[in-house]
VOFITI-287974 format. One record per residue: x, y, z of N, C-alpha, C, O, CB in turn; residue in one letter. Coordinates in steps of 0.1 Angstrom, whole numbers, plus 2048, in hexadecimal, padded with zeros to 3 digits. Each point is the difference from the previous one (the first is absolute). Glycine has a CB too. Example, Ala and Ser with C-alpha at 12.3 -4.5 7.8 and 13.67 -1.06 7.14 Angstrom:
% VOFITI-287974
+-----+-----+-----+------+------+------+-----+-----+-----+-----+-----+-----+------+------+------+-----+
| nc1 | nc2 | nc3 | cac1 | cac2 | cac3 | cc1 | cc2 | cc3 | oc1 | oc2 | oc3 | cbc1 | cbc2 | cbc3 | res |
+-----+-----+-----+------+------+------+-----+-----+-----+-----+-----+-----+------+------+------+-----+
| 884 | 7C7 | 84E |  7F7 |  80C |  800 | 809 | 80C | 800 | 80A | 800 | 807 |  7E3 |  7F4 |  805 |   a |
| 80F | 817 | 7ED |  809 |  80B |  800 | 7F8 | 80B | 808 | 805 | 80B | 801 |  807 |  7EF |  7E9 |   s |
+-----+-----+-----+------+------+------+-----+-----+-----+-----+-----+-----+------+------+------+-----+
% end
This chain:
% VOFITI-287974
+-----+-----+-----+------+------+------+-----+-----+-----+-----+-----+-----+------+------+------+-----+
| nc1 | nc2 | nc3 | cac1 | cac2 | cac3 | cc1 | cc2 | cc3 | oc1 | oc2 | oc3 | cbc1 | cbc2 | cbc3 | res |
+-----+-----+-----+------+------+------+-----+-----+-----+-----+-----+-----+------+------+------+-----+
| 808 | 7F4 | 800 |  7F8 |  80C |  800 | 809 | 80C | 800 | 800 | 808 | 809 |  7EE |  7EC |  803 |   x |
| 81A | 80D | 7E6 |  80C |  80D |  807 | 7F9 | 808 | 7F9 | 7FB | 7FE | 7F5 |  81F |  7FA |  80F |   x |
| 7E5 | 817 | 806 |  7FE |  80C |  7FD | 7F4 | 803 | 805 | 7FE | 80C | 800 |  80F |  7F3 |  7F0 |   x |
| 7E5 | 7F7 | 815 |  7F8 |  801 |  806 | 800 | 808 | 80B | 807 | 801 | 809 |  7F6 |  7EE |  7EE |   x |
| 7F1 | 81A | 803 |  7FB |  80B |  80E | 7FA | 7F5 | 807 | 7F9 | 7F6 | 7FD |  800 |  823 |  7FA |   x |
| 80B | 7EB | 816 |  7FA |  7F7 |  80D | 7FA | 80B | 807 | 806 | 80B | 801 |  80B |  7E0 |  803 |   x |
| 7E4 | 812 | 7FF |  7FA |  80A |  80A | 7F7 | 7F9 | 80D | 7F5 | 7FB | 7FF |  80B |  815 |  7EC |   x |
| 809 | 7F0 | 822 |  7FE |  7FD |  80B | 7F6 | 80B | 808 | 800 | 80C | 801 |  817 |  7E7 |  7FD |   x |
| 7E1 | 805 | 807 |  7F6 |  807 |  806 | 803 | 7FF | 80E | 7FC | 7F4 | 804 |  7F3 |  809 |  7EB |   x |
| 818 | 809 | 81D |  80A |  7FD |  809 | 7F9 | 806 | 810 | 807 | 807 | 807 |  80F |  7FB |  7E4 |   x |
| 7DE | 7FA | 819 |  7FC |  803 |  80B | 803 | 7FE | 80C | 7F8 | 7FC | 809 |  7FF |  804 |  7EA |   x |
| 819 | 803 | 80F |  807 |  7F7 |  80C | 806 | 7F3 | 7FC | 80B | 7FD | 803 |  7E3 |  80C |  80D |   x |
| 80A | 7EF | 7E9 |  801 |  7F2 |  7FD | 80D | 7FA | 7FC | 803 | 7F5 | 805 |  7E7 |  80E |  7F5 |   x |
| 81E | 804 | 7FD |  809 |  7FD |  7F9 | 808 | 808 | 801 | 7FF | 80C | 7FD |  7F6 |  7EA |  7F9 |   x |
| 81B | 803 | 811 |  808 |  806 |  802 | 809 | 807 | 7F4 | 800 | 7FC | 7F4 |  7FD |  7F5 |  820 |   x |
| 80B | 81A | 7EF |  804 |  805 |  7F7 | 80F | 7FA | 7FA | 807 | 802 | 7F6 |  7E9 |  810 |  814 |   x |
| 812 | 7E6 | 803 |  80A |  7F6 |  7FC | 7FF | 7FA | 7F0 | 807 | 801 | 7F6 |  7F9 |  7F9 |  824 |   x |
| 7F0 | 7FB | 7E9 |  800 |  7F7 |  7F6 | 7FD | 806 | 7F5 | 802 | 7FB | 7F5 |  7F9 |  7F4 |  818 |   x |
| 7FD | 821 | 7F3 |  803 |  807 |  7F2 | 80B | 804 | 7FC | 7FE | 803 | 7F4 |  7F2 |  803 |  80F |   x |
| 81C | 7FC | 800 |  80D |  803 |  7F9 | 803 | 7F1 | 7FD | 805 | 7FF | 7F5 |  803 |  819 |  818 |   x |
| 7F7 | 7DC | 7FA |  801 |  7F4 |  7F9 | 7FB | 801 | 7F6 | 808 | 802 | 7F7 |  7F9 |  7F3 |  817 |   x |
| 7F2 | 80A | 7EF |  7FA |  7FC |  7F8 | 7FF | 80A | 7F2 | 7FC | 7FC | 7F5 |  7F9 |  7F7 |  81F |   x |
| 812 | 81B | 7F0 |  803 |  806 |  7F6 | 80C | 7FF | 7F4 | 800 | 802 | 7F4 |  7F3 |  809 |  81C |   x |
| 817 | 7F0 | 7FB |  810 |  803 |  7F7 | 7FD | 7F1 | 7F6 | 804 | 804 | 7F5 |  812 |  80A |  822 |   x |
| 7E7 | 7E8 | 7E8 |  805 |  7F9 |  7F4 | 7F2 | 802 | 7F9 | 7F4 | 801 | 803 |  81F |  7EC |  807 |   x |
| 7F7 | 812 | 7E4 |  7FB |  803 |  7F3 | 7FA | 80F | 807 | 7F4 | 801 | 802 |  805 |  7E4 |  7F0 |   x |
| 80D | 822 | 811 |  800 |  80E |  7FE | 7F0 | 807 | 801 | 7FE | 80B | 7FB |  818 |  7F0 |  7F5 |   x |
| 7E1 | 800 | 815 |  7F4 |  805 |  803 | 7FA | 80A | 80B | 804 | 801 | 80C |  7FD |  7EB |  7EA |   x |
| 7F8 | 819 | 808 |  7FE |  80E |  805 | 7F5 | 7FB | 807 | 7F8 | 7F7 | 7FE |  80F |  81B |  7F0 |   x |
| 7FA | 7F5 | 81C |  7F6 |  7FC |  80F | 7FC | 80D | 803 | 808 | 808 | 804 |  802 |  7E3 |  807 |   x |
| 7E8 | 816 | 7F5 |  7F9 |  80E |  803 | 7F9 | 7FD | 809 | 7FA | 7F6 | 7FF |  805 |  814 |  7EE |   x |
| 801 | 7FE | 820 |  7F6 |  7FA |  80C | 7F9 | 80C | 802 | 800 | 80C | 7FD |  810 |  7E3 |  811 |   x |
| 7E7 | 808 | 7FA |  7EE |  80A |  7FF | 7F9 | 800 | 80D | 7F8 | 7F7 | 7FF |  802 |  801 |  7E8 |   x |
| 805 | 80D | 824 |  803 |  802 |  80F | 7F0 | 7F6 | 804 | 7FE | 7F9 | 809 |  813 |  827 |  7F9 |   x |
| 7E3 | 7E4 | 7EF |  7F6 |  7F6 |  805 | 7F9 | 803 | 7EE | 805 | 806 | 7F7 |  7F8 |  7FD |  82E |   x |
| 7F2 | 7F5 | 7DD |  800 |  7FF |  7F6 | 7FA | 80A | 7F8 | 7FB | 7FC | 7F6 |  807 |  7F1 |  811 |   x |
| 7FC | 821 | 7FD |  7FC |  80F |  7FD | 80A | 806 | 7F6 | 7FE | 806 | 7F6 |  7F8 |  7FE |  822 |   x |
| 814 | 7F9 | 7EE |  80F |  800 |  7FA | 805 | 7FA | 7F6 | 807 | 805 | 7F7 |  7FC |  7FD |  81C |   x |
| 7FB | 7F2 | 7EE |  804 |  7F3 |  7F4 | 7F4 | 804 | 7FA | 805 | 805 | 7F6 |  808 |  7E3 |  815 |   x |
| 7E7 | 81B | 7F5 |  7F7 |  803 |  7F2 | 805 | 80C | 7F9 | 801 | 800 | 7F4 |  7EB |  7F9 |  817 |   x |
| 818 | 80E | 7FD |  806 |  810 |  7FC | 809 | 7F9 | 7F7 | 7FA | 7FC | 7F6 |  804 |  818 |  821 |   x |
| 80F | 7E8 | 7E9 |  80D |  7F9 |  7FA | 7FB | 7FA | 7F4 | 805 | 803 | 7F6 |  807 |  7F8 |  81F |   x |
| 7E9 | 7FD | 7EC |  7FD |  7F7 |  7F8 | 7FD | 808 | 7F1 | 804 | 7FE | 7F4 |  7F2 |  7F2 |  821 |   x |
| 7FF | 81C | 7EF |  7FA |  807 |  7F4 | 80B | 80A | 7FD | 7FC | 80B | 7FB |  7EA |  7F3 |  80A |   x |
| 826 | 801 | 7FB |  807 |  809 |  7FD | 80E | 7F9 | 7FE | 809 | 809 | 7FF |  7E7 |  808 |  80B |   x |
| 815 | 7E2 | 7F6 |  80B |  7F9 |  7FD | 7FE | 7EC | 800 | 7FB | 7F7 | 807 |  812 |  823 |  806 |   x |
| 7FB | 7E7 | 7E2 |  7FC |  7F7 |  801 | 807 | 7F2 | 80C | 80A | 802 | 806 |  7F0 |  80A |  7E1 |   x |
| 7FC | 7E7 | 81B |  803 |  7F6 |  80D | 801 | 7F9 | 7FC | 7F7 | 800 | 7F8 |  802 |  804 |  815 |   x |
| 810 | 7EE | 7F1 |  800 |  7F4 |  7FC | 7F9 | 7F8 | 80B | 7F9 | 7F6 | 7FD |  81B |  80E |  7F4 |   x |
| 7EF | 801 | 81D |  7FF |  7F4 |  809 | 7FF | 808 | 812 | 808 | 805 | 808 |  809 |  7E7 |  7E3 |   x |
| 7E5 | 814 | 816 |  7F8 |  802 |  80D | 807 | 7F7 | 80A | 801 | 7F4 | 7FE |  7E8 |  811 |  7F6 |   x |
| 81B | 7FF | 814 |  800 |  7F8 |  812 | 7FA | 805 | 80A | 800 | 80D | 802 |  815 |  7ED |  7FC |   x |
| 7E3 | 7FC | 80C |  7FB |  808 |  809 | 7FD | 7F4 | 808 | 801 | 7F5 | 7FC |  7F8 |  821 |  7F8 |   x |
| 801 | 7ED | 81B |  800 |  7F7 |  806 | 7F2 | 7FB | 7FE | 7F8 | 807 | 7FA |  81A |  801 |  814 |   x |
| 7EC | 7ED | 7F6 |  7F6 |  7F9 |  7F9 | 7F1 | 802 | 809 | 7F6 | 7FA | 7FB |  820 |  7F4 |  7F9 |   x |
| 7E8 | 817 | 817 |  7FB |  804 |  805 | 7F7 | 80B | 7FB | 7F4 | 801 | 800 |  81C |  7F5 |  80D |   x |
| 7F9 | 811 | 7EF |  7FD |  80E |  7F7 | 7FD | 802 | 7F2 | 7FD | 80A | 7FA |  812 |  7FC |  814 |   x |
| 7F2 | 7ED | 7EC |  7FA |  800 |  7F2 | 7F3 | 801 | 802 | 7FB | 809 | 7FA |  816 |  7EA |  7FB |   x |
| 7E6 | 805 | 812 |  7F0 |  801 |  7FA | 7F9 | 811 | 800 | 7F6 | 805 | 7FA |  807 |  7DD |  813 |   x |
| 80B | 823 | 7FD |  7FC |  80C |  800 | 808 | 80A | 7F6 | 7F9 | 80A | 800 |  7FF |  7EF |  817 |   x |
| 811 | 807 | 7E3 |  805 |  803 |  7F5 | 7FF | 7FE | 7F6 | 801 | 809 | 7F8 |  807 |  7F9 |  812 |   x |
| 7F6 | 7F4 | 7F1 |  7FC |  7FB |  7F3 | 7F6 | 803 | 7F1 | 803 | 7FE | 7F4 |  803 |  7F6 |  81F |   x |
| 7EF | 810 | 7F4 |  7F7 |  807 |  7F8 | 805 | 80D | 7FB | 7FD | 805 | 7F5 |  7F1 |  7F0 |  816 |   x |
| 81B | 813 | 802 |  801 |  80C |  7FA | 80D | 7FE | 7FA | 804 | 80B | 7FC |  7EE |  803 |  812 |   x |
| 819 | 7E7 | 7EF |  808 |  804 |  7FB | 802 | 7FC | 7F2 | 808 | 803 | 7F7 |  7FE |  800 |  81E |   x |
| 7EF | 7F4 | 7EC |  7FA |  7FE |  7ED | 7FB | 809 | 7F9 | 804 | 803 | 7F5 |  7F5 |  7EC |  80E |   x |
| 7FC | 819 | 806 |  7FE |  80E |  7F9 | 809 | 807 | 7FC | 801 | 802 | 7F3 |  7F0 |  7FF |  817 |   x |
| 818 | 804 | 800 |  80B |  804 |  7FD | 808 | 800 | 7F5 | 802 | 80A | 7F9 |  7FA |  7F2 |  818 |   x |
| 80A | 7F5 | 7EB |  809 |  7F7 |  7F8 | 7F1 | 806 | 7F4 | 805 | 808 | 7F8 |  80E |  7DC |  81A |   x |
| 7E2 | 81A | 7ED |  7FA |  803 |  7F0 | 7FA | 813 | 801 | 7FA | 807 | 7F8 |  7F8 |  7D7 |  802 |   x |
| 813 | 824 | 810 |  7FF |  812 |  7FC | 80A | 802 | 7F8 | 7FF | 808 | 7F7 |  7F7 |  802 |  81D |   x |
| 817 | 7EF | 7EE |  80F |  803 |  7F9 | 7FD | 7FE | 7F2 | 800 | 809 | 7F8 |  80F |  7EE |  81B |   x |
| 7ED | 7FA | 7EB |  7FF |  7FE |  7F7 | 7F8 | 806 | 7F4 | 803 | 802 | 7F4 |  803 |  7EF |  81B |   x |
| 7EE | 813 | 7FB |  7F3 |  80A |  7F2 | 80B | 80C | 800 | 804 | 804 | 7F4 |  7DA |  7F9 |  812 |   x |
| 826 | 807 | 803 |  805 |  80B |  7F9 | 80D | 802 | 7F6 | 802 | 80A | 7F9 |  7F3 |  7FA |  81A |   x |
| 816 | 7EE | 7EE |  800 |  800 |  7F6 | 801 | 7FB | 7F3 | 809 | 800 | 7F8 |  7F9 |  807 |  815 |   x |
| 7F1 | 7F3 | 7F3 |  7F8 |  800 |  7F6 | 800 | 80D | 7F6 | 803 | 803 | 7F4 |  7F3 |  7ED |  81B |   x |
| 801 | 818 | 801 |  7F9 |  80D |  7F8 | 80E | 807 | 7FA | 801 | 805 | 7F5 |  7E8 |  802 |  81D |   x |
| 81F | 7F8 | 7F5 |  80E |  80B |  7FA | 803 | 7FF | 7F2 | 802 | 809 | 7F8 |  80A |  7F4 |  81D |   x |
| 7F3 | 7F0 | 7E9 |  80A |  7FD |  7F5 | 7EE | 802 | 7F6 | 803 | 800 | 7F4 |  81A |  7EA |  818 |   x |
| 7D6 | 818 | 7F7 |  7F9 |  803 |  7F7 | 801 | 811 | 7FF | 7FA | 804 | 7F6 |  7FA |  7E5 |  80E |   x |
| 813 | 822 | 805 |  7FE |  80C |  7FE | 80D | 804 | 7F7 | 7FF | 80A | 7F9 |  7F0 |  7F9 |  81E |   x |
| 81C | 7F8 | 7E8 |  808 |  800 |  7F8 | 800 | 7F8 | 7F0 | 80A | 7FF | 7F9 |  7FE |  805 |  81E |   x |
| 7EE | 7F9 | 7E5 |  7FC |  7F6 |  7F1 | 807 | 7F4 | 805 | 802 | 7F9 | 7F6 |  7FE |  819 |  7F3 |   x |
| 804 | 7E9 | 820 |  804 |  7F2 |  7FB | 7F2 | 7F7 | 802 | 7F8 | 802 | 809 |  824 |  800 |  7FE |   x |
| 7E4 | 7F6 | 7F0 |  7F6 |  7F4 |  802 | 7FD | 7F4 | 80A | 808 | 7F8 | 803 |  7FE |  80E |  7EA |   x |
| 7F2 | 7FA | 818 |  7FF |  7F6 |  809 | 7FA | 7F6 | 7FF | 7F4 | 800 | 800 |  80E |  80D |  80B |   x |
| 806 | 7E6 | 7F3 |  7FA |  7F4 |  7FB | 7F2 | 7FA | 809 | 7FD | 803 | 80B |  81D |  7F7 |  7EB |   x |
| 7E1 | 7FF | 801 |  7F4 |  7F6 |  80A | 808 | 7F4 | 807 | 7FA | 7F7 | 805 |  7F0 |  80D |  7E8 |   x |
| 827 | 7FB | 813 |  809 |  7F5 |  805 | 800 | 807 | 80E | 7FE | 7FA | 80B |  814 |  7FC |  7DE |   x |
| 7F0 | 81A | 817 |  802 |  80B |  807 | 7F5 | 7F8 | 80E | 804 | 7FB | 80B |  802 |  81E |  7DE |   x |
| 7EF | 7EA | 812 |  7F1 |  801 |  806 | 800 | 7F3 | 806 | 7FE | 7FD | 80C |  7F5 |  812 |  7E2 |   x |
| 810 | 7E8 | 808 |  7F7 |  7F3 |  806 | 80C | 7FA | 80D | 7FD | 7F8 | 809 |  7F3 |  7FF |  7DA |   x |
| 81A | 80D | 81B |  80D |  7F9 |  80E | 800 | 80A | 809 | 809 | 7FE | 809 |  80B |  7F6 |  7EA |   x |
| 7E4 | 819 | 80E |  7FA |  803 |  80A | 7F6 | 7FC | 809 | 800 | 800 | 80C |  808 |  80C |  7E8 |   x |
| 7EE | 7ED | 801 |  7F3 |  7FD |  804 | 802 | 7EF | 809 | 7FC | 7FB | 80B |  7F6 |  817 |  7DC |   x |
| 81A | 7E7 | 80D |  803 |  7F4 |  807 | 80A | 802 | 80D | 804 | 7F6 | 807 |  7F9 |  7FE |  7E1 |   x |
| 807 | 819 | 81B |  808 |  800 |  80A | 7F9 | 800 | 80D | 803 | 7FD | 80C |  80D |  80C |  7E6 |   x |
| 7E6 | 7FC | 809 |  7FA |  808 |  80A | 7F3 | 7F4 | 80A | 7FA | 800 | 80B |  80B |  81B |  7E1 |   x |
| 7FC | 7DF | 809 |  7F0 |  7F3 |  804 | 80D | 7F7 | 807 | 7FD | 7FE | 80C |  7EA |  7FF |  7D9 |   x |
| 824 | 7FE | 818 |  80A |  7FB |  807 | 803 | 805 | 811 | 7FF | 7FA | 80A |  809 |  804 |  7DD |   x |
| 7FA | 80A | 815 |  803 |  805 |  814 | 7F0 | 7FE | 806 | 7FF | 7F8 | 809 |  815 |  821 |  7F3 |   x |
| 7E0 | 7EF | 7FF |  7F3 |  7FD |  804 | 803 | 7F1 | 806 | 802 | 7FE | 80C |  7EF |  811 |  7E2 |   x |
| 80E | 7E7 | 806 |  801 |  7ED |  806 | 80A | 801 | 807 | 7FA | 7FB | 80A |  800 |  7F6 |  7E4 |   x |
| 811 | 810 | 816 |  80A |  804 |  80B | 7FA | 7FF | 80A | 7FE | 7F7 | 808 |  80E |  815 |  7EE |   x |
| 7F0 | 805 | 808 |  7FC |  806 |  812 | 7F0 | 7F7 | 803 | 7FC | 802 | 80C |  80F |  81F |  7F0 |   x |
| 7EF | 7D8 | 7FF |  7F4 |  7FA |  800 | 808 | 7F1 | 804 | 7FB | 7F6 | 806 |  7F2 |  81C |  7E7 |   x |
| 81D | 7EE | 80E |  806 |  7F1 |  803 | 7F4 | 7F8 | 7F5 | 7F6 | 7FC | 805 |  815 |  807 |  81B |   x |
| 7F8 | 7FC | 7D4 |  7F9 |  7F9 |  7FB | 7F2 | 7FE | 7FD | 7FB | 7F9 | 7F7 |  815 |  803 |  811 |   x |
| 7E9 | 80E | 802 |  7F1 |  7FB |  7FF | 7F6 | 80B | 7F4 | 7FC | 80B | 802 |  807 |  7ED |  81C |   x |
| 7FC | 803 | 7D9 |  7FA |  807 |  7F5 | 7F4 | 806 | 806 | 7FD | 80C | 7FD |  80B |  7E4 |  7F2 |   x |
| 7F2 | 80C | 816 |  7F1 |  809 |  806 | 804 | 80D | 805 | 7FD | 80A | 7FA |  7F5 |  7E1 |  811 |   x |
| 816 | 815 | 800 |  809 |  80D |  800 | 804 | 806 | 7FF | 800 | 80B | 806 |  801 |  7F3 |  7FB |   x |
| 806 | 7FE | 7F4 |  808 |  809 |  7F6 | 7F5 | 807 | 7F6 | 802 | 80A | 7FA |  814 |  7E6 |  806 |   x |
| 7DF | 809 | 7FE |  7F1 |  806 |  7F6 | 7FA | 80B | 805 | 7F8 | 808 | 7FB |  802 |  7E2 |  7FE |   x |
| 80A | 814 | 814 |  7FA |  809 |  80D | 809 | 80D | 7FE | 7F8 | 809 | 800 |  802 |  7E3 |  813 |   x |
| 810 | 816 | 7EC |  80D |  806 |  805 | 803 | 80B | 7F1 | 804 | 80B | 800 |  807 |  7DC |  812 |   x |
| 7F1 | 812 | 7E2 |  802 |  800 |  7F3 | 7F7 | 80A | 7FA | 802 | 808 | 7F7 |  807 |  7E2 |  80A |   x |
| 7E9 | 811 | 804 |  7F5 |  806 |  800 | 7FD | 7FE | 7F1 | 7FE | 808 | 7F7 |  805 |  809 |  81E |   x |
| 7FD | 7DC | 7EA |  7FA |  800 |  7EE | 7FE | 7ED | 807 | 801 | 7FC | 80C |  813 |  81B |  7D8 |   x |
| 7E9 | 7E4 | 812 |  7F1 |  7F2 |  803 | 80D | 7F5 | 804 | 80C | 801 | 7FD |  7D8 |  801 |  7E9 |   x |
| 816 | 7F7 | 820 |  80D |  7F3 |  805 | 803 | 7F6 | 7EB | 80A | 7FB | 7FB |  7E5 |  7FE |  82D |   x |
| 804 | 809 | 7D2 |  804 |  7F9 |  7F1 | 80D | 805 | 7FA | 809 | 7FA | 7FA |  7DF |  805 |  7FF |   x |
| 818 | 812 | 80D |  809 |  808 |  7FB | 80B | 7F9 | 7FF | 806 | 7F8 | 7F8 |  7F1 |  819 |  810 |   x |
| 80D | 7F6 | 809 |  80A |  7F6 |  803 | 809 | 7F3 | 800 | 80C | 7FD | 802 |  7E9 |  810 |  804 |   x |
| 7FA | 7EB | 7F5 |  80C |  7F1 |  7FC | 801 | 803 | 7F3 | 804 | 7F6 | 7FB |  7F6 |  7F5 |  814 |   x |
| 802 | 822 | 7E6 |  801 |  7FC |  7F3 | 812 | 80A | 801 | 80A | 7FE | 7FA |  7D4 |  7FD |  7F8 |   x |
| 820 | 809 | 812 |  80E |  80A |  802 | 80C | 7F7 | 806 | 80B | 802 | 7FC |  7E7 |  815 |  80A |   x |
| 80C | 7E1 | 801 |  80A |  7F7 |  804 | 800 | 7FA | 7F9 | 80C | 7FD | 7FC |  7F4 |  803 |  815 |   x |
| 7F6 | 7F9 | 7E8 |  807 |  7F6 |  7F3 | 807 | 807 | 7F5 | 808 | 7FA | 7F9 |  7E6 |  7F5 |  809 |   x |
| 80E | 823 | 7F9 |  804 |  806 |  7F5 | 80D | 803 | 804 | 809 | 804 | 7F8 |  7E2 |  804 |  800 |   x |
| 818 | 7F7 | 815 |  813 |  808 |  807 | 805 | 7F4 | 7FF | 80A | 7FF | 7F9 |  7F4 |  816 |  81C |   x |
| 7FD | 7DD | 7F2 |  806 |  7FC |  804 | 807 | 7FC | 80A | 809 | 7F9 | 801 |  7F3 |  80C |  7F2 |   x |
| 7FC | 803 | 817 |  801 |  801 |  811 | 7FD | 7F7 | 806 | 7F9 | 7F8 | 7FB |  803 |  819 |  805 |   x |
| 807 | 7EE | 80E |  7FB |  7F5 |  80D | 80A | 7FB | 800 | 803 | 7F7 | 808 |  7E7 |  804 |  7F8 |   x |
+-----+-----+-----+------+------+------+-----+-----+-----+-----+-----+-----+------+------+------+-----+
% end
């Protein structure tokens, strides 16, 4: 993973020890975020390969830091549409499949949930998992 943004969400939890470990090999950049107000803030404004946080603290972070992660994204979208470049439907749809992916994630699997969460029919959903390729 060399050159990877890491962004630690560091509520006490994680010493700052094991972040300078975990930063120096393959040369990756570790951005810490004091809680998850903070790490949303980071998120819509630099790109993240890889979130840490204690695991305690994900269910209550989670929703907002997807939003987050696809505010970045529409916007740039919108950019690269306010400048003429074209934006493929390849663009669109590995958003759309990224996005139903974390949903089954954070649902752990359960499609009813995620239909819930998604706010479109559970058919949807299994026709989208067979069209991505997901689960």
């Amino acid at each position: 993973m060399a050159g990877a943004n890491i962004l630690i969400i560091n509520e006490g939890a994680v010493s700052h020890e094991w972040v300078g470990r975990m930063s120096s090999p393959d040369g990756c950049r570790v951005i810490e975020a004091a809680d998850g107000a903070a790490a949303e803030r980071i998120v819509i404004r630099e790109d993240v390969d890889v979130v840490v946080c204690d695991v305690k603290l994900l269910p209550m972070i989670a929703v907002s830091i997807e939003k987050a992660l696809l505010q970045r994204r529409i916007a740039q979208l919108e950019s690269r549409m306010a400048h003429g470049q074209p934006i493929s439907a390849f663009d669109l749809s590995s958003v759309e499949k990224l996005h139903i992916q974390r949903v089954l994630n954070y649902t752990r699997g359960n499609k009813v949930e995620a239909a819930k969460l998604l706010n479109i029919g559970l058919t949807t959903v299994y026709r989208k998992i067979e069209e991505y390729g997901l689960d």
